[in-house]
BAROFI-196076 format. One line per 4 residues: number of its first residue (from 1); for each residue x, y, z of C-alpha. Coordinates in Angstrom, 2 decimals, decimal comma. Layout:
REM residues N
NUM) X:Y:Z ~ ...
This chain:
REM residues 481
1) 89,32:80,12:115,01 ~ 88,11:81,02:111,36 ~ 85,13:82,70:110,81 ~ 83,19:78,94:109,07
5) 84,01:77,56:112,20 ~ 80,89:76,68:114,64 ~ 81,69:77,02:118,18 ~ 82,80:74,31:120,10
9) 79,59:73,58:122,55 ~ 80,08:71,09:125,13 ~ 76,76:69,48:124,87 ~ 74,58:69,06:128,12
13) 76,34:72,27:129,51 ~ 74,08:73,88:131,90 ~ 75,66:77,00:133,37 ~ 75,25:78,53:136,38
17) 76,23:81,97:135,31 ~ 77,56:83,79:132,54 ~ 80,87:85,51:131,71 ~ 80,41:87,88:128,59
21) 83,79:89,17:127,48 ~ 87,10:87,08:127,00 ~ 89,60:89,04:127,83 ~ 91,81:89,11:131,03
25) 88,93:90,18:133,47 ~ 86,30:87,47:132,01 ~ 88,98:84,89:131,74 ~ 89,84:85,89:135,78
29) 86,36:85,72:136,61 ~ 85,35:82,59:134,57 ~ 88,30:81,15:136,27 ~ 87,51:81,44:140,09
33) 83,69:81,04:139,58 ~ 84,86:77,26:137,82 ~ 87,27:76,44:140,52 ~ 84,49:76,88:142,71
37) 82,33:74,37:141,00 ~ 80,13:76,44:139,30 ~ 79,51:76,13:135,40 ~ 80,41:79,45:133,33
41) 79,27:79,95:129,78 ~ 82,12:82,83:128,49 ~ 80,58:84,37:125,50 ~ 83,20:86,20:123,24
45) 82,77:87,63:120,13 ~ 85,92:87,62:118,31 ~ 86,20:86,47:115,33 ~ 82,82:87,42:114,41
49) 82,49:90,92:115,45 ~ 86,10:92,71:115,45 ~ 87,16:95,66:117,32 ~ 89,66:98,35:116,65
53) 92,40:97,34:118,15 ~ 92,39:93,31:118,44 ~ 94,72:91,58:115,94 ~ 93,69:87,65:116,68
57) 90,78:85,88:118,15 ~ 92,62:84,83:121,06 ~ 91,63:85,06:124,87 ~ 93,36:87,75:127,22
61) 95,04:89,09:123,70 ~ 97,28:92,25:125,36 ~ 96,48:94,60:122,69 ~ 98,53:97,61:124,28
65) 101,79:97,55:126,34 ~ 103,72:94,27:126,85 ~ 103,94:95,26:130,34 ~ 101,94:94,09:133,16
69) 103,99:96,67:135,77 ~ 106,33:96,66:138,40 ~ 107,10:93,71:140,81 ~ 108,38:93,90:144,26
73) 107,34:95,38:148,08 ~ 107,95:99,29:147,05 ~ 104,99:99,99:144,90 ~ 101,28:99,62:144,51
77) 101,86:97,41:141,17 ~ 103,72:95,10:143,57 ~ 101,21:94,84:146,56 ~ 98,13:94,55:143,82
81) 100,42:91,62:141,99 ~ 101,22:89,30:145,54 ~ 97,45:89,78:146,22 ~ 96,64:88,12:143,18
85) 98,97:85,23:143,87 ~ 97,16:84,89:147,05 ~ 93,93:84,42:144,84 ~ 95,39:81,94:142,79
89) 94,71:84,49:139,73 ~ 95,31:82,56:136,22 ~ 96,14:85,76:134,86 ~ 98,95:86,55:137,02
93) 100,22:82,46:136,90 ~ 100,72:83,26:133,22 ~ 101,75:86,10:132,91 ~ 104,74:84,95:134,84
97) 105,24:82,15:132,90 ~ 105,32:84,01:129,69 ~ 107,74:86,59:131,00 ~ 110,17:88,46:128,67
101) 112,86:90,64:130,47 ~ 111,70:94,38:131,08 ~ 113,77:94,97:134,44 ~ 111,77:95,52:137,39
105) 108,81:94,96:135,63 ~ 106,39:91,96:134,28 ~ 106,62:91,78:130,95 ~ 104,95:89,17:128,58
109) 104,88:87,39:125,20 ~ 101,64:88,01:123,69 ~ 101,31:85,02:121,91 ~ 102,77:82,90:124,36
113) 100,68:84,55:127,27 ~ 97,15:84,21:125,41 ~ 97,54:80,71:124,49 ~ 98,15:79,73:127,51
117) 95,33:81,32:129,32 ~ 93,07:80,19:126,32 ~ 94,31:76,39:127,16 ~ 93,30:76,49:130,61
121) 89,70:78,46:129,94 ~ 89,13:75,87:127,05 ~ 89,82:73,30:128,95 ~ 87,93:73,53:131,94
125) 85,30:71,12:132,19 ~ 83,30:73,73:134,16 ~ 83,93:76,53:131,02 ~ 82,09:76,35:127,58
129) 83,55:79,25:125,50 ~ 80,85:80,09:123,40 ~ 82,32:82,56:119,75 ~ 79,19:84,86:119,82
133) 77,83:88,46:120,64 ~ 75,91:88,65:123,55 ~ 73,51:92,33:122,75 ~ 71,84:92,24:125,93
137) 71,98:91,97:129,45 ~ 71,76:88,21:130,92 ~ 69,71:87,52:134,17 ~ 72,91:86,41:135,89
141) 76,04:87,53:134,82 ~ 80,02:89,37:135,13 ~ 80,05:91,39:132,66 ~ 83,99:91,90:131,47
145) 83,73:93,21:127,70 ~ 86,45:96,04:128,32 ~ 86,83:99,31:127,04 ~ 85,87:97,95:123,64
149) 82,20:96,54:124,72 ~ 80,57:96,23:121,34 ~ 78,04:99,49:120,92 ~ 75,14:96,79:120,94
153) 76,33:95,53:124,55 ~ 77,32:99,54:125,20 ~ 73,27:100,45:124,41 ~ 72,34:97,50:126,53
157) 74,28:98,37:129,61 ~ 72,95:102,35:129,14 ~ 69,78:100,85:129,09 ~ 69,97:99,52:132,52
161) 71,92:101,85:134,51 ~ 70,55:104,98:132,56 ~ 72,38:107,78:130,74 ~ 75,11:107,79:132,93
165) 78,75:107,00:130,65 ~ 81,65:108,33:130,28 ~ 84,38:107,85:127,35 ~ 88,11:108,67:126,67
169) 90,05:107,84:123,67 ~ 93,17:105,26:123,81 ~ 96,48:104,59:121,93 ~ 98,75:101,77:121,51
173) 102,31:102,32:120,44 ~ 104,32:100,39:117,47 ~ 106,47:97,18:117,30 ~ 109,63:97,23:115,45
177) 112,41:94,10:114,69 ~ 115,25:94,03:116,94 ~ 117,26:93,47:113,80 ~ 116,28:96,13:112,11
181) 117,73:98,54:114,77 ~ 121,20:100,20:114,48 ~ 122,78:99,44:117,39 ~ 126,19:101,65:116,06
185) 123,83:104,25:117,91 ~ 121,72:102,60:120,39 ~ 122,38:100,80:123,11 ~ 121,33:98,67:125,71
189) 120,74:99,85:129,14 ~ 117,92:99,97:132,33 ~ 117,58:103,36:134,26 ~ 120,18:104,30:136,80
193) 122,18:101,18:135,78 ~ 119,33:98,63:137,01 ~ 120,33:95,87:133,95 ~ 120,62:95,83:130,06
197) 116,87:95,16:129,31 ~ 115,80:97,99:127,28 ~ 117,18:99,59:123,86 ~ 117,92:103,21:123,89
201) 118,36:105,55:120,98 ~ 119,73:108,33:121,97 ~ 119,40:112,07:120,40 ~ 120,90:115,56:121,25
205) 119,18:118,53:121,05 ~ 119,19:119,20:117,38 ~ 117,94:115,54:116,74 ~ 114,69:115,97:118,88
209) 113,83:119,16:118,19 ~ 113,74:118,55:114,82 ~ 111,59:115,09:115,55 ~ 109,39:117,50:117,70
213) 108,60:119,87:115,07 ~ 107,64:116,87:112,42 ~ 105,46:115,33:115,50 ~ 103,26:118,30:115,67
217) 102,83:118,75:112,56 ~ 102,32:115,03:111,46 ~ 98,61:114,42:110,34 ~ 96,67:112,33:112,81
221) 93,44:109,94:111,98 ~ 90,47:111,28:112,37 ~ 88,14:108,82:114,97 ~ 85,89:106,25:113,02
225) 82,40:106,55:112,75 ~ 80,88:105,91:116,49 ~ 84,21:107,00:117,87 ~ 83,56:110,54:118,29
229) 81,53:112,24:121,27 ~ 79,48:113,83:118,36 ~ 78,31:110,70:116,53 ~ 77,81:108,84:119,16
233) 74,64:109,66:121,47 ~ 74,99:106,52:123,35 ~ 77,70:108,73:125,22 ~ 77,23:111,47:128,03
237) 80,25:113,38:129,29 ~ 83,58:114,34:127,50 ~ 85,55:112,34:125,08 ~ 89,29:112,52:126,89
241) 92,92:111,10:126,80 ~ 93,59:109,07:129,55 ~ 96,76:110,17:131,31 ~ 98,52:107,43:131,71
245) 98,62:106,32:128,18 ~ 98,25:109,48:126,53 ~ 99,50:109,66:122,69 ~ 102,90:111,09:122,00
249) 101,34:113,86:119,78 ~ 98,52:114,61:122,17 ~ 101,44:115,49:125,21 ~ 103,89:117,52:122,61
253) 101,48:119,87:121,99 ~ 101,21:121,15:126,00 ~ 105,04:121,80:124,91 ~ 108,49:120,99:123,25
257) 109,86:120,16:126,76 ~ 107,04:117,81:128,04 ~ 108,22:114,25:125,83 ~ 111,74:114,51:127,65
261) 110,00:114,50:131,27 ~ 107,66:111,63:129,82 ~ 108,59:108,86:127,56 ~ 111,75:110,36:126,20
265) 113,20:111,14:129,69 ~ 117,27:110,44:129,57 ~ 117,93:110,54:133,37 ~ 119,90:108,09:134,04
269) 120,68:106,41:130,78 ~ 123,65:107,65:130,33 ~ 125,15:107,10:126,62 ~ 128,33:104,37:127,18
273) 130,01:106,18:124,04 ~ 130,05:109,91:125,47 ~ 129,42:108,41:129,19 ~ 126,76:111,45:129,52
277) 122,99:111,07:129,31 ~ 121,66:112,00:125,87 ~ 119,17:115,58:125,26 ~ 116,13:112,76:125,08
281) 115,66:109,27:124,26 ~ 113,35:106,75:123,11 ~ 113,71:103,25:124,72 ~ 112,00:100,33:123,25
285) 111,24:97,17:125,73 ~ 111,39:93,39:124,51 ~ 108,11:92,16:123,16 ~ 108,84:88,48:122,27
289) 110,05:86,00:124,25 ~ 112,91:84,76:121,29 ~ 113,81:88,61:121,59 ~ 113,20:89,51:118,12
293) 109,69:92,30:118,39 ~ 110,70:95,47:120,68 ~ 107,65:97,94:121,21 ~ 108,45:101,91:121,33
297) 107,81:103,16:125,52 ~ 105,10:105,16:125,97 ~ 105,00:106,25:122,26 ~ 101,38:105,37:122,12
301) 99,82:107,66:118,92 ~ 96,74:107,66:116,56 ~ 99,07:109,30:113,78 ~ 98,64:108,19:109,95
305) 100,41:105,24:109,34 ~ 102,57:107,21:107,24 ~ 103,73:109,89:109,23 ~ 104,60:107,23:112,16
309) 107,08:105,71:109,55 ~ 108,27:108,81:108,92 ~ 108,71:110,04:112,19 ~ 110,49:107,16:113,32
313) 113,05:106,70:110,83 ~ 113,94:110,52:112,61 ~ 114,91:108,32:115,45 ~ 118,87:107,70:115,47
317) 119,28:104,00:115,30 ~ 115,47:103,51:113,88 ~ 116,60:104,39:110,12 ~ 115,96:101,46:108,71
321) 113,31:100,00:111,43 ~ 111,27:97,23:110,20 ~ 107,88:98,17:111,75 ~ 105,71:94,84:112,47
325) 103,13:97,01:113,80 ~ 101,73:100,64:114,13 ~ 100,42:102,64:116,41 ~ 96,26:103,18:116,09
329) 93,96:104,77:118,82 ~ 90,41:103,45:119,79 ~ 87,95:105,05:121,84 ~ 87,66:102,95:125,38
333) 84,60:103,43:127,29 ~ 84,17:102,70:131,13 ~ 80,94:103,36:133,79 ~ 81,19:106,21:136,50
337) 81,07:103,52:138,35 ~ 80,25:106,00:141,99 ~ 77,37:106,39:140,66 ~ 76,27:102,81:139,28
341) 78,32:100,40:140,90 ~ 77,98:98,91:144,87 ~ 81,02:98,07:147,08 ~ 80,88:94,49:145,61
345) 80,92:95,64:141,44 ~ 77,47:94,68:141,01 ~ 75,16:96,80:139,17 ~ 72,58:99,24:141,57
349) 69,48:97,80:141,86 ~ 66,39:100,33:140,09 ~ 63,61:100,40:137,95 ~ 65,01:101,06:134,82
353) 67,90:97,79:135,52 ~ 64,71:95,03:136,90 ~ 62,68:96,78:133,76 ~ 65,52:95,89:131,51
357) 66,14:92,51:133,29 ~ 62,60:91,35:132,91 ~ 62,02:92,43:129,29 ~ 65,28:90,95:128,19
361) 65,34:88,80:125,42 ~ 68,38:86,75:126,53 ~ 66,97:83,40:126,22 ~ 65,27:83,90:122,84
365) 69,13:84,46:121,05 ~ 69,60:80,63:121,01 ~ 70,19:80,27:124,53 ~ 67,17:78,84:125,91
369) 68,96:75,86:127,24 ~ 70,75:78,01:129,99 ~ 69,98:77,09:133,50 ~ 70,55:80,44:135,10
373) 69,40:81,65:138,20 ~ 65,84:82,93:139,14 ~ 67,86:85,85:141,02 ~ 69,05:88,58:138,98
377) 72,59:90,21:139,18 ~ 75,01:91,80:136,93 ~ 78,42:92,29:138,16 ~ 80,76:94,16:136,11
381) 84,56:93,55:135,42 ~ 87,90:94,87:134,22 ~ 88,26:98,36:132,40 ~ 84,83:99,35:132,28
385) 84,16:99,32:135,57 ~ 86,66:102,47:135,75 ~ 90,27:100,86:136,92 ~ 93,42:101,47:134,14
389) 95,79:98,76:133,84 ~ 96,16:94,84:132,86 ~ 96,65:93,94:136,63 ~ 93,83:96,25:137,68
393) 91,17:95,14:135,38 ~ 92,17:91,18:136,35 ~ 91,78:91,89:139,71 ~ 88,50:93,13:139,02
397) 88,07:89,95:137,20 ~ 89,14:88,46:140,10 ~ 86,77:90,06:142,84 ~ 83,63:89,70:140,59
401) 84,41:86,22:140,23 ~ 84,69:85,49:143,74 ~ 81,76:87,72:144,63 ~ 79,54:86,54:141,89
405) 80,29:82,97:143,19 ~ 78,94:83,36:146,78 ~ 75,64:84,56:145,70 ~ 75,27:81,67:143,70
409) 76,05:79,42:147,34 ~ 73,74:81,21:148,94 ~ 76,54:83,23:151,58 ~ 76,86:87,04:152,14
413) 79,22:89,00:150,42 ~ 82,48:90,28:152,49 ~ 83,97:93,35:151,45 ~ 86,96:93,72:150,09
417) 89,80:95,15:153,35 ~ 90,21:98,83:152,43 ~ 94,38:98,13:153,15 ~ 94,39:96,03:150,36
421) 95,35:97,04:146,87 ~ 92,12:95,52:145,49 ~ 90,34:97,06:148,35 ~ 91,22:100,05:147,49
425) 90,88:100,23:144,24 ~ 87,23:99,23:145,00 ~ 87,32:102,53:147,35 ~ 88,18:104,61:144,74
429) 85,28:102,72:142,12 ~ 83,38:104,06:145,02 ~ 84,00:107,47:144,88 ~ 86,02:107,66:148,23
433) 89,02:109,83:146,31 ~ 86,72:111,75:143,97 ~ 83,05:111,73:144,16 ~ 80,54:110,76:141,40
437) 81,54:113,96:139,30 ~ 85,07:113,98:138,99 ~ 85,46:110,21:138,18 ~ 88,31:109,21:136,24
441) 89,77:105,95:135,51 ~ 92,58:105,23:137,62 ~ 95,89:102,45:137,96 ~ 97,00:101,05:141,36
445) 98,83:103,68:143,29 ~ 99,88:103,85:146,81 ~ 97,38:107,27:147,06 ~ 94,64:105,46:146,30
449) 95,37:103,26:149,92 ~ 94,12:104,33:153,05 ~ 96,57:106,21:155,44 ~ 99,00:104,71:157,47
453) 98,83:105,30:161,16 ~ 102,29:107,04:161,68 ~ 103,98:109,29:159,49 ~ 106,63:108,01:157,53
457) 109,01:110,00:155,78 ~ 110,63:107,15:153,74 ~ 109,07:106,40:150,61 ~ 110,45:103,01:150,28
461) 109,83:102,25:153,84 ~ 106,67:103,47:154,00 ~ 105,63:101,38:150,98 ~ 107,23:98,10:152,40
465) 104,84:98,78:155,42 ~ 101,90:99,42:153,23 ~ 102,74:96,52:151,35 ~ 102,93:94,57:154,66
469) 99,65:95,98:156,01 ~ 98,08:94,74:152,62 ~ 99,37:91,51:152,54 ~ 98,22:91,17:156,29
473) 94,66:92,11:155,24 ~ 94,23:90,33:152,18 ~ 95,45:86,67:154,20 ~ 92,76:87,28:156,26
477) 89,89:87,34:154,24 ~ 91,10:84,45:151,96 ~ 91,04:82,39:155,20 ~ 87,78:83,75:156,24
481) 86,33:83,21:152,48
């Protein structure tokens, strides 16, 4: 959509709720509040207000990893994935229709994946997608505007649940060609044998301890304006890296050895030209369907532009890479959600939130023609709510959609089953691993579920029976929904 454009308003829409945000969380939750029968007015604010790490105006753009995670009945990523089927999640259908190969794991097209979920939001009859900036809260809402919530929506939200956020910083890692790679040195292989899906470029010692000396020495971007913990009062707590997609410079300077038992781990990747596994390696996963973009694993970074160009062309077979895309960091921020956030994602009722509800100007930004509720609730979705992950934050798409659409029928809320994967993850939102003051965002892991009756020493078996547990759980409250 180009900036001159004017929205495309169906006219006589009258919604029942709204969805602000449009990406995978607000398109889950816009979804299964419309195939419910209720009307959903998705407000998105791409193209007119950018963020710092969205590249098209697309819905559900994946702006980090390709990856949605692993498949299969031996890992949380698996169980959270089959419940989502269960829930007929639009995210998941699509995902799996836009599939590149990555091994055990879902990998997508970006393009492919986003314009397909933006063809079935747009085309519900029960969606308007409206191109603007929502800067306050509605009277009935999900709220899904990610770690990248506009600071307008960010003051907004403080607003109502009080000074009560936390931040950490996030990377995305760069695209290269698959052309432009010298396969003379790398070559194709999956861990331990399991397919040829990924690219490996192998190094020996010499190789990456010289690319480890230039890497923590390479001159990294300083945060924008609004980015930092300092400039930014709408912010309480500390600015951190989130551990599971931590930038490359960030974990080589805890040590020269810590990249080879991260991204750059070689066991089992054995080199087919020596037949031994290299000193380190990077692998780069398909990003394309036609095969032609690979992205660099787990080399997220915030590094200059420059010195990523020159620290890849270290990489043996990455001479001469043709990089399509760099690496950049953003700051992502997410709720403690213990301490704000009810079993169901809605917002705590107090003061300060009915205050902010009352006084809202809402209806006075050109939406006066909204039908929404008399009862206020906010629901919140996706990243900021506290989960890590594409799968995660759908599924909390998912669960605020649901929820959101039996309080506009009039019928009680159901918890989610603890044994479930989105159960759980709703345990943890709750504080049930951590408490209110050690909150931290967190993916689907099988930690996070509750314990299993009988020991079981067999980590494969034991997560088959987890998964079975879940599965068992999660049938049973469709049916009862």
């Amino acid at each position: 959509m180009k900036p001159d454009q004017k929205p495309d308003i169906k006219p006589d829409f009258t919604p029942d709720i709204v969805v602000v945000g449009g990406g995978l969380a607000g398109c889950e939750a816009a979804w299964q509040l419309a195939k419910r029968n209720f009307r959903v007015r998705l407000f998105e604010m791409r193209p007119f207000v950018r963020t710092a790490a969205h590249e098209t105006d697309g819905l559900a753009e994946v702006v980090c990893s390709n990856s949605f995670g692993g498949e299969g009945d031996t890992g949380a990523a698996g169980i959270l994935k089959a419940e989502l089927e269960l829930g007929d999640s639009l995210i998941l259908r699509c995902a799996r229709l836009s599939r590149v190969p990555a091994g055990g794991a879902l990998a997508v097209d970006r393009e492919d994946f986003s314009r397909r979920v933006s063809g079935h939001i747009e085309g519900h009859p029960f969606i308007e997608v409206r191109r603007e900036e929502v800067t306050d809260l509605p009277p009935a809402a999900v709220i899904a505007t990610g770690p990248l919530t506009s600071p307008a929506m960010a003051r907004a939200l403080q607003n109502s649940i009080g000074d009560r956020y936390l931040s950490f910083f996030d990377a995305v890692a760069p695209i290269v060609t698959r052309e432009s790679v010298d396969m003379e040195k790398a070559y194709t292989a999956g861990r331990y044998g399991r397919g040829n899906d990924y690219i490996n470029c192998p190094m020996n010692k010499e190789e990456y301890l010289a690319f480890y000396e230039a890497l923590i020495e390479a001159e990294r971007v300083l945060p924008h304006p609004g980015e930092s913990q300092s400039n930014d009062t709408m912010l309480s707590g500390k600015d951190a890296y989130f551990e599971g997609c931590m930038p490359i410079e960030v974990m080589a300077a805890r040590g020269p050895d810590t990249l080879r038992f991260g991204p750059m781990k070689p066991v089992g990747l054995p080199d087919p030209k020596t037949g031994r596994e290299p000193y380190a390696v990077v692998q780069l996963r398909q990003d394309n369907k036609e095969g032609t973009l690979y992205n660099l694993v787990g080399f997220q970074t915030g590094l200059k532009w420059g010195e990523q160009s020159r620290l890849l062309r270290r990489v043996p077979g990455l001479e001469n890479a043709d990089i399509v895309r760099f690496g950049v960091m953003h700051r992502n921020i997410y709720v403690n959600a213990p301490a704000v956030l009810d079993e169901y994602l809605r917002l705590k009722k107090s003061d300060l939130q009915e205050n902010n509800l009352k006084e809202s100007n809402f209806k006075e930004n050109n939406l006066n023609e909204s039908n929404l509720r008399e009862s206020s609730f906010i629901f919140l979705a996706g990243q900021i709510t506290g989960v890590e992950g594409y799968m995660e934050s759908t599924a909390m798409g998912l669960a605020a959609g649901v929820n959101a659409a039996r309080l506009l029928a009039g019928r009680p809320l159901s918890p989610w089953p603890r044994e479930t994967a989105i159960g759980s993850l709703i345990g943890y939102l709750q504080g049930a691993e951590t408490g209110e003051k050690a909150f931290q965002p967190m993916n689907a892991n099988l930690g996070i579920f509750p314990p299993l009756p009988q020991r079981i020493k067999d980590k494969r078996q034991k997560a088959r029976v987890i998964y079975e547990r879940a599965l068992t759980a999660a049938r049973v409250f469709w049916d009862d929904l």
